[in-house]
BABAKOL-25153 format. One record per residue (C-alpha): residue in three letters; x, y, z; residue number from 0. Coordinates in nm, 3 decimals. Example, Ala and Ser with C-alpha at 12.3 -4.5 7.8 and 13.67 -1.06 7.14 Angstrom:
rest: ALA; X: 1.230; Y: -0.450; Z: 0.780; nr: 0
rest: SER; X: 1.367; Y: -0.106; Z: 0.714; nr: 1
END
This chain:
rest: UNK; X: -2.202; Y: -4.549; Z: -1.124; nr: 0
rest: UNK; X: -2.362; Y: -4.893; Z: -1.134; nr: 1
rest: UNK; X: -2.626; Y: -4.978; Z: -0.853; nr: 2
rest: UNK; X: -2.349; Y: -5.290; Z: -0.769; nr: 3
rest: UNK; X: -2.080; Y: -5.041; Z: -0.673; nr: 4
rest: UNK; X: -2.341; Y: -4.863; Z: -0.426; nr: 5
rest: UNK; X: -2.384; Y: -5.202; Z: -0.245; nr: 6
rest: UNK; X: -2.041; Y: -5.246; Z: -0.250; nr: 7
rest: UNK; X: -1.931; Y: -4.942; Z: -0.089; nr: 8
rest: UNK; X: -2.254; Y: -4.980; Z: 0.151; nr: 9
rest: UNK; X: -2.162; Y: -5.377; Z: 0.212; nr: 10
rest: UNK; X: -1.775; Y: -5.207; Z: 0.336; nr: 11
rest: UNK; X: -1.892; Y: -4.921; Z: 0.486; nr: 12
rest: UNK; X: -2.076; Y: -5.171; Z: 0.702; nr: 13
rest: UNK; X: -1.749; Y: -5.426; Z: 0.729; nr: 14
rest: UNK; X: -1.591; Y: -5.117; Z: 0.827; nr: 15
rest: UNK; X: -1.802; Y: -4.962; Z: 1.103; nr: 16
rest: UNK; X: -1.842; Y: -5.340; Z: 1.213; nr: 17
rest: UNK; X: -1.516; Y: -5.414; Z: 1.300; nr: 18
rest: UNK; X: -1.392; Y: -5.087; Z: 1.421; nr: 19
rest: UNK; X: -1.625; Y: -5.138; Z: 1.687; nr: 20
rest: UNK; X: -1.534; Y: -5.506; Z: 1.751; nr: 21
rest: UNK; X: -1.154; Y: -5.555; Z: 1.736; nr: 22
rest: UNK; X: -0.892; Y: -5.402; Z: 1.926; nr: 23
rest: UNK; X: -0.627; Y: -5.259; Z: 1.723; nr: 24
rest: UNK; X: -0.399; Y: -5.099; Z: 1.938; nr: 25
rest: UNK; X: -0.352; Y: -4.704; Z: 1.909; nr: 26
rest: UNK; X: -0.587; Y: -4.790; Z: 1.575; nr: 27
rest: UNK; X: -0.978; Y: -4.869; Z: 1.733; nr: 28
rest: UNK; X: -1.139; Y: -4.611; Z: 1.952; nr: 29
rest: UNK; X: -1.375; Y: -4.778; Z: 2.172; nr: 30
rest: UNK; X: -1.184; Y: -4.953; Z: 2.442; nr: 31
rest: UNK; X: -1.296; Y: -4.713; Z: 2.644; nr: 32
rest: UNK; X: -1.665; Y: -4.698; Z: 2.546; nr: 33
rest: UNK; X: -1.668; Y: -5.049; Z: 2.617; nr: 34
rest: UNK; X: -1.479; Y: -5.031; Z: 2.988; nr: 35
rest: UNK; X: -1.760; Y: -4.753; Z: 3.032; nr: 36
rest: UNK; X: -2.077; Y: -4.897; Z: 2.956; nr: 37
rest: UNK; X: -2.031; Y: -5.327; Z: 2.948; nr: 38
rest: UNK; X: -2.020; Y: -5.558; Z: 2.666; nr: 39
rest: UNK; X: -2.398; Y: -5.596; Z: 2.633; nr: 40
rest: UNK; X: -2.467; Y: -5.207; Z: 2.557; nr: 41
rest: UNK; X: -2.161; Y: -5.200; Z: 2.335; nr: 42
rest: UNK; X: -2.309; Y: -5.513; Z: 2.139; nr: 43
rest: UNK; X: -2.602; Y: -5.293; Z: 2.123; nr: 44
rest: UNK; X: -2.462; Y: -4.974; Z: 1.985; nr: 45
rest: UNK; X: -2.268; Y: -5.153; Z: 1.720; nr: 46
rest: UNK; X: -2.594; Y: -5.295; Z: 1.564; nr: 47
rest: UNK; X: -2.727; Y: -4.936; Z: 1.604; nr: 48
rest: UNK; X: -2.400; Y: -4.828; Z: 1.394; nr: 49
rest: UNK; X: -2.364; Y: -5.086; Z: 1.133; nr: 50
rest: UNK; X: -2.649; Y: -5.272; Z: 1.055; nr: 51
rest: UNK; X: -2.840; Y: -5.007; Z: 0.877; nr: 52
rest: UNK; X: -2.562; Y: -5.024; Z: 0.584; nr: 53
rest: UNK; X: -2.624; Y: -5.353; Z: 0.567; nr: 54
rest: UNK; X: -2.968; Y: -5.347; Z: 0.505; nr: 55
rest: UNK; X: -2.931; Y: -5.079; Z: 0.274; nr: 56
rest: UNK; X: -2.719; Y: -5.307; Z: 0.078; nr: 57
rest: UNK; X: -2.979; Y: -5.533; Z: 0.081; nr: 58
rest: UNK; X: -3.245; Y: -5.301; Z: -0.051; nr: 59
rest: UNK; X: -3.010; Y: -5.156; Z: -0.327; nr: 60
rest: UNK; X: -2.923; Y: -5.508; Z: -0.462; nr: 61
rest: UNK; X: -3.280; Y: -5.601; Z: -0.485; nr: 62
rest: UNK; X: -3.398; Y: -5.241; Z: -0.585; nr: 63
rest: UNK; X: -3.666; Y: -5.180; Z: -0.362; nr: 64
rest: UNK; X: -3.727; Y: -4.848; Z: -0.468; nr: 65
rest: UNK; X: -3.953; Y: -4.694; Z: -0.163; nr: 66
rest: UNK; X: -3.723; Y: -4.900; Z: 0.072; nr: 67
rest: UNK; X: -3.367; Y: -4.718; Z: -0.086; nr: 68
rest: UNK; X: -3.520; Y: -4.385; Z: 0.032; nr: 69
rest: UNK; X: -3.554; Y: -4.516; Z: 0.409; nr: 70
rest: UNK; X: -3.155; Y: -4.488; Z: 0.401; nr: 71
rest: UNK; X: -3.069; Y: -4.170; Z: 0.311; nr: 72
rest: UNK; X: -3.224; Y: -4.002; Z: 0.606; nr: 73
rest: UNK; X: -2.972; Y: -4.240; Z: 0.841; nr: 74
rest: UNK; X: -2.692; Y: -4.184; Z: 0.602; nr: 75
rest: UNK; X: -2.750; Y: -3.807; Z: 0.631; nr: 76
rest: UNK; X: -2.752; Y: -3.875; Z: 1.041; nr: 77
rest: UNK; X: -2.445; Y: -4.125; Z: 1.025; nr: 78
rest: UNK; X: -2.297; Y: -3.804; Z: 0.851; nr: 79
rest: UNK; X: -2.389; Y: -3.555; Z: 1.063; nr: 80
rest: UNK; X: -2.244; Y: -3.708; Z: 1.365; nr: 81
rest: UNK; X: -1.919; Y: -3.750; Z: 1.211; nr: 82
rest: UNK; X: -1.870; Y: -3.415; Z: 1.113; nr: 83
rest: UNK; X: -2.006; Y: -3.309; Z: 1.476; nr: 84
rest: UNK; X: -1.753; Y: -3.486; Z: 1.641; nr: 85
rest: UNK; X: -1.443; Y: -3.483; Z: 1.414; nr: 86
rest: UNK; X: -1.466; Y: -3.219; Z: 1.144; nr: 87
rest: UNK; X: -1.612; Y: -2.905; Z: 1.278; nr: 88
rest: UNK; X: -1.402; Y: -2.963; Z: 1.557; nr: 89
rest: UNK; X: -1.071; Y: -3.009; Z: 1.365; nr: 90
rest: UNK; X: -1.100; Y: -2.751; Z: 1.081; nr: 91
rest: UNK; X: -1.321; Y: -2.454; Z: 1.340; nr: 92
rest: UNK; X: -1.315; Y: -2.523; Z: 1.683; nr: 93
rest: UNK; X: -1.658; Y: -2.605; Z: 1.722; nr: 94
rest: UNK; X: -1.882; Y: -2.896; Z: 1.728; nr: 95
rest: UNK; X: -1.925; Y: -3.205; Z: 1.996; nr: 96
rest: UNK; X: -1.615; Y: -3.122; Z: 2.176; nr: 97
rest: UNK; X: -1.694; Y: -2.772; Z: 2.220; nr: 98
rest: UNK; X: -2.051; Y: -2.806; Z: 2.328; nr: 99
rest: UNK; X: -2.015; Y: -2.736; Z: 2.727; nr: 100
rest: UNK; X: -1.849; Y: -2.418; Z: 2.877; nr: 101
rest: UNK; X: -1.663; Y: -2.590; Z: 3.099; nr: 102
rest: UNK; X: -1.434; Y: -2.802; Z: 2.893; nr: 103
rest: UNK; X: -1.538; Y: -3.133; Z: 3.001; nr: 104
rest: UNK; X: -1.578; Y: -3.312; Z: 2.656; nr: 105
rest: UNK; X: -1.225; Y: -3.159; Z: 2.573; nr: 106
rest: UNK; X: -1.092; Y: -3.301; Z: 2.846; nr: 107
rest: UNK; X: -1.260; Y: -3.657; Z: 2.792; nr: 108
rest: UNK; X: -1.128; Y: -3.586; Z: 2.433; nr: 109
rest: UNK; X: -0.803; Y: -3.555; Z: 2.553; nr: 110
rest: UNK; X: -0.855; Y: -3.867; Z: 2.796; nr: 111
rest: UNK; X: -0.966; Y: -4.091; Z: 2.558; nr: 112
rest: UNK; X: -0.890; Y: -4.003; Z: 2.197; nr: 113
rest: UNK; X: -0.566; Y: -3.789; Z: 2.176; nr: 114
rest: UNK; X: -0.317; Y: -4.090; Z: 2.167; nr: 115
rest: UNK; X: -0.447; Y: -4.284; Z: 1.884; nr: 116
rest: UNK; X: -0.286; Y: -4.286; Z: 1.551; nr: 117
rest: UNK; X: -0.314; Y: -4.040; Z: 1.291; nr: 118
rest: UNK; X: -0.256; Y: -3.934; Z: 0.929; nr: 119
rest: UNK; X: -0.372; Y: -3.593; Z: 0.943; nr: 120
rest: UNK; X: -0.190; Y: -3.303; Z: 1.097; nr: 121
rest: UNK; X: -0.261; Y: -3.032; Z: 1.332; nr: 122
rest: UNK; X: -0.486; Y: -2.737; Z: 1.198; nr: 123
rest: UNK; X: -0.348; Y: -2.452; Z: 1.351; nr: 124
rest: UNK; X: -0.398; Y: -2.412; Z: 1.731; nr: 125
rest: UNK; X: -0.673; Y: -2.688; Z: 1.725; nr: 126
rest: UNK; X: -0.686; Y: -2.946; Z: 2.003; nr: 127
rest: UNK; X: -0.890; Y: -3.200; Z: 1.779; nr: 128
rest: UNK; X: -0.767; Y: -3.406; Z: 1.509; nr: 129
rest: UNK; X: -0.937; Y: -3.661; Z: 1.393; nr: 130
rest: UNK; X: -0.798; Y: -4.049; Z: 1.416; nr: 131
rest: UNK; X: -0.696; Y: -4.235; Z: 1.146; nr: 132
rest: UNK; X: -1.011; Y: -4.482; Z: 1.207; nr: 133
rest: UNK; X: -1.203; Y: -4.151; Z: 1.195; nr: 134
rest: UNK; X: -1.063; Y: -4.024; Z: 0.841; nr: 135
rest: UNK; X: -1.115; Y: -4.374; Z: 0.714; nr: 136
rest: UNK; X: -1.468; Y: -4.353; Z: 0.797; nr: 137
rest: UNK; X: -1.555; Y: -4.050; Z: 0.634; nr: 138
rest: UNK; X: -1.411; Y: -4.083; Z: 0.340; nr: 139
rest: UNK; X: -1.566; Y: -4.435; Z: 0.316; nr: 140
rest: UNK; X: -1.918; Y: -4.207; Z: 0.422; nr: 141
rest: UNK; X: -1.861; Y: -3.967; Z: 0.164; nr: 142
rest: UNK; X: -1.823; Y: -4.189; Z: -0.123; nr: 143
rest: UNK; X: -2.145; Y: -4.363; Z: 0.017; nr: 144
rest: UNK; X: -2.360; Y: -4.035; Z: 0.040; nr: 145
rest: UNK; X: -2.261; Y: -3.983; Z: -0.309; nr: 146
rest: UNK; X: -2.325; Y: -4.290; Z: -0.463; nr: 147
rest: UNK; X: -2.643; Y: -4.325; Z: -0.319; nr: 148
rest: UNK; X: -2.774; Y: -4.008; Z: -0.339; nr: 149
rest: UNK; X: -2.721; Y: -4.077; Z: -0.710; nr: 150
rest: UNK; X: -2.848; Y: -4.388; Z: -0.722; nr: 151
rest: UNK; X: -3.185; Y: -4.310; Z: -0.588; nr: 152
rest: UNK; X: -3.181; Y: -4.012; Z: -0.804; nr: 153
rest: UNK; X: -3.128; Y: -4.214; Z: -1.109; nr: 154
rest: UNK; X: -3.399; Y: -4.436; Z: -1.028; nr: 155
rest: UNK; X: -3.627; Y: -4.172; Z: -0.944; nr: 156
rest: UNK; X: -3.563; Y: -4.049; Z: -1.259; nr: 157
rest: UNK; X: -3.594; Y: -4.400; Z: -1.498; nr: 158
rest: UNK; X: -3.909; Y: -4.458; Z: -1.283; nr: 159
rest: UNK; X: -4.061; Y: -4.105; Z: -1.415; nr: 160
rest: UNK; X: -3.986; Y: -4.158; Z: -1.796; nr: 161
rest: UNK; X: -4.129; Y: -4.526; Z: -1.741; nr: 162
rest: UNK; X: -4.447; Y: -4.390; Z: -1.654; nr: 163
rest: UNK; X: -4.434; Y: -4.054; Z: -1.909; nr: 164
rest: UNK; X: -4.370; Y: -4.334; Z: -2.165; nr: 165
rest: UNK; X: -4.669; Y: -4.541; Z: -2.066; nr: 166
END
């Protein structure tokens, strides 16, 4: 895959995360509540937090700054990791974000806060957590990020090496 398609998919995962934090789709968007919670000013905050990184790493992968492209991958892996914390351990084995007190308080803020928003997926077994349909968006959208550029830095890692074994 061509280093355009990696900006691309890094230019709408950022669109994405963007303005999933800044409109209000109803039963869609998940962070009315966030919002109502902590004030407009740390929200603003959190969203740059959440979405500018992918647009800088657009940035960097259009202009192929090599050392810079490897500055991403570490967020990526982080943006990643929190996902699957929150939505996918949770939904496919009952562990994960949700799960991490003993006395069921994240549940119940789960149940509070995200249980009546729209979905695509169905229930896994017993399991009190499935995922959103803003939530199984974003991963996908993540994965096919994490793979392109994980191969893109690869690949220029690897045209950079025979460029100096042929000098």
């Amino acid at each position: 895959m061509s280093l355009p398609a990696v900006c691309i998919f890094q230019l709408i995962l950022f669109l994405y995360e963007y303005l999933a934090w800044q409109l209000e789709i109803k039963n869609l968007t998940t962070h009315k509540h966030y919002r109502e919670a902590v004030g407009m000013n740390v929200q603003f905050f959190t969203v740059q937090i959440n979405s500018l990184p992918h647009l800088a790493a657009a940035y960097v992968y259009y202009h192929r700054m090599k050392r810079s492209m490897l500055l991403y991958v570490p967020y990526l892996m982080l943006f990643t990791f929190g996902q699957l914390m929150s939505w996918w351990l949770p939904y496919f084995f009952r562990i994960g974000f949700w799960y991490l007190d003993g006395t069921g308080e994240k549940l119940r803020q789960y149940q509070q806060y995200h249980a009546h928003y729209h979905r695509i997926l169905p229930r896994f077994k017993n399991h009190e957590i499935i995922p959103d349909t803003e939530h199984t968006i974003l991963i996908v959208l993540t994965c096919i990020t994490v793979v392109l550029t994980i191969r893109s830095v690869y690949s220029s890692r690897m045209s950079s090496d025979s460029k100096i074994k042929a000098k």
